[in-house]
N, C-alpha and C positions, 0 to 999 in steps of 0.2 A: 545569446541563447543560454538558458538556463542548461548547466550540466550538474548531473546527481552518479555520484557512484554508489552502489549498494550492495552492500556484504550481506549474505541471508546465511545466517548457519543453521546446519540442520539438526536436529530435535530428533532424530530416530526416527522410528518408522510413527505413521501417523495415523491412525484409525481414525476418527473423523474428521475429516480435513473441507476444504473446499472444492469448488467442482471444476475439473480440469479443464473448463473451456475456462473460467477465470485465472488459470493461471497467467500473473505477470506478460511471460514472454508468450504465449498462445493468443490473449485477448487484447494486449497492448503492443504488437510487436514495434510497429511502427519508431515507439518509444523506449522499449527493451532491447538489451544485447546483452547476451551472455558473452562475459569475457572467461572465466572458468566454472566448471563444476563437476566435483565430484562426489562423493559420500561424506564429507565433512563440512566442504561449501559452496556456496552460491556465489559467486560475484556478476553482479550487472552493470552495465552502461547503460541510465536514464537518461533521456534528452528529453527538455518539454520545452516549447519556442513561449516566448511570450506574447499569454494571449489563446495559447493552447489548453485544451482539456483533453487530460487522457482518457482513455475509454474505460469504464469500471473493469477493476482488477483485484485481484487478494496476491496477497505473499504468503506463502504455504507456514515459513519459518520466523523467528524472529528473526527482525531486521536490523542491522546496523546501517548509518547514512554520511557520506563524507558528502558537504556539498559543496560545490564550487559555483562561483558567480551567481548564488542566491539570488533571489527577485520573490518580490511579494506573492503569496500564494494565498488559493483557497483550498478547502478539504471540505468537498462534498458531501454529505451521511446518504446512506441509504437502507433499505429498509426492502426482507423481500416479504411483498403480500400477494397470495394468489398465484406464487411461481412467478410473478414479475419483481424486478427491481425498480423498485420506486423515489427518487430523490425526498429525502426529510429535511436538508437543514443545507445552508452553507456558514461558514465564518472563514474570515479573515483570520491566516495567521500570522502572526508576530514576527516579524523581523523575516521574512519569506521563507523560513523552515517548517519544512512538511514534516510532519509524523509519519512512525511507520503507518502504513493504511488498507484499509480494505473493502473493498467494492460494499461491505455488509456488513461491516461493525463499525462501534461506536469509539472513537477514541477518547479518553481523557488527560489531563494534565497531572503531571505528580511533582513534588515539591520539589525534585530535584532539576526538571524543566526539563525533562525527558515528557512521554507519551504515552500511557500504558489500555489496557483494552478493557472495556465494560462491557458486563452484562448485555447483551441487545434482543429485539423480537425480533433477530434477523434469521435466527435458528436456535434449534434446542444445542446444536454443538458449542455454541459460544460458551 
């Protein structure tokens, strides 16, 4: 079983953010566990089985990722049109590390072989 810990620190207060039913632990619980948080962090317990897709989700904050027993992943894109969320893309990533991610934005690659976010039609907030 692929296990993922995930540090989310928080960014202040957030004027436009994502919609509370996509939060992480609301929309993916299944797969989410809060190990702590308070006003400075986030920390989660991800579990994804192999073979699993988690349910579209956003992380409010930036994310940090420690992963353990890694396995080949995919990162989904989506796209919302008409109030729906609509799948755009998939890729294989590299050596089974996820990006931070989000039910509605675009992620890209930066030279340092981190993850960082793009521009998307998935909202005017991006």
């Amino acid at each position: 079983m692929k296990l993922m810990l995930v540090a989310l620190v928080l960014s202040g207060t957030v004027s436009a953010g994502p919609a509370p039913d996509l939060d992480a632990v609301v929309a993916a619980p299944g797969n989410h566990k809060i190990l702590l948080e308070n006003d400075q962090v986030r920390v989660l317990q991800v579990e994804v089985a192999p073979g699993e897709t988690e349910p579209v989700h956003e992380h409010r904050w930036p994310s940090v990722l420690h992963i353990q027993d890694a396995q080949p992943s995919v990162d989904i894109s989506y796209e919302l049109r008409g109030g729906n969320l609509v799948e755009i893309g998939r890729r294989a990533l590299p050596g089974g590390r996820p990006p931070p991610h989000s039910g509605c934005r675009d992620r890209v690659p930066m030279p340092s072989g981190t993850w960082a976010p793009r521009r998307s039609a998935c909202s005017a907030s991006n």
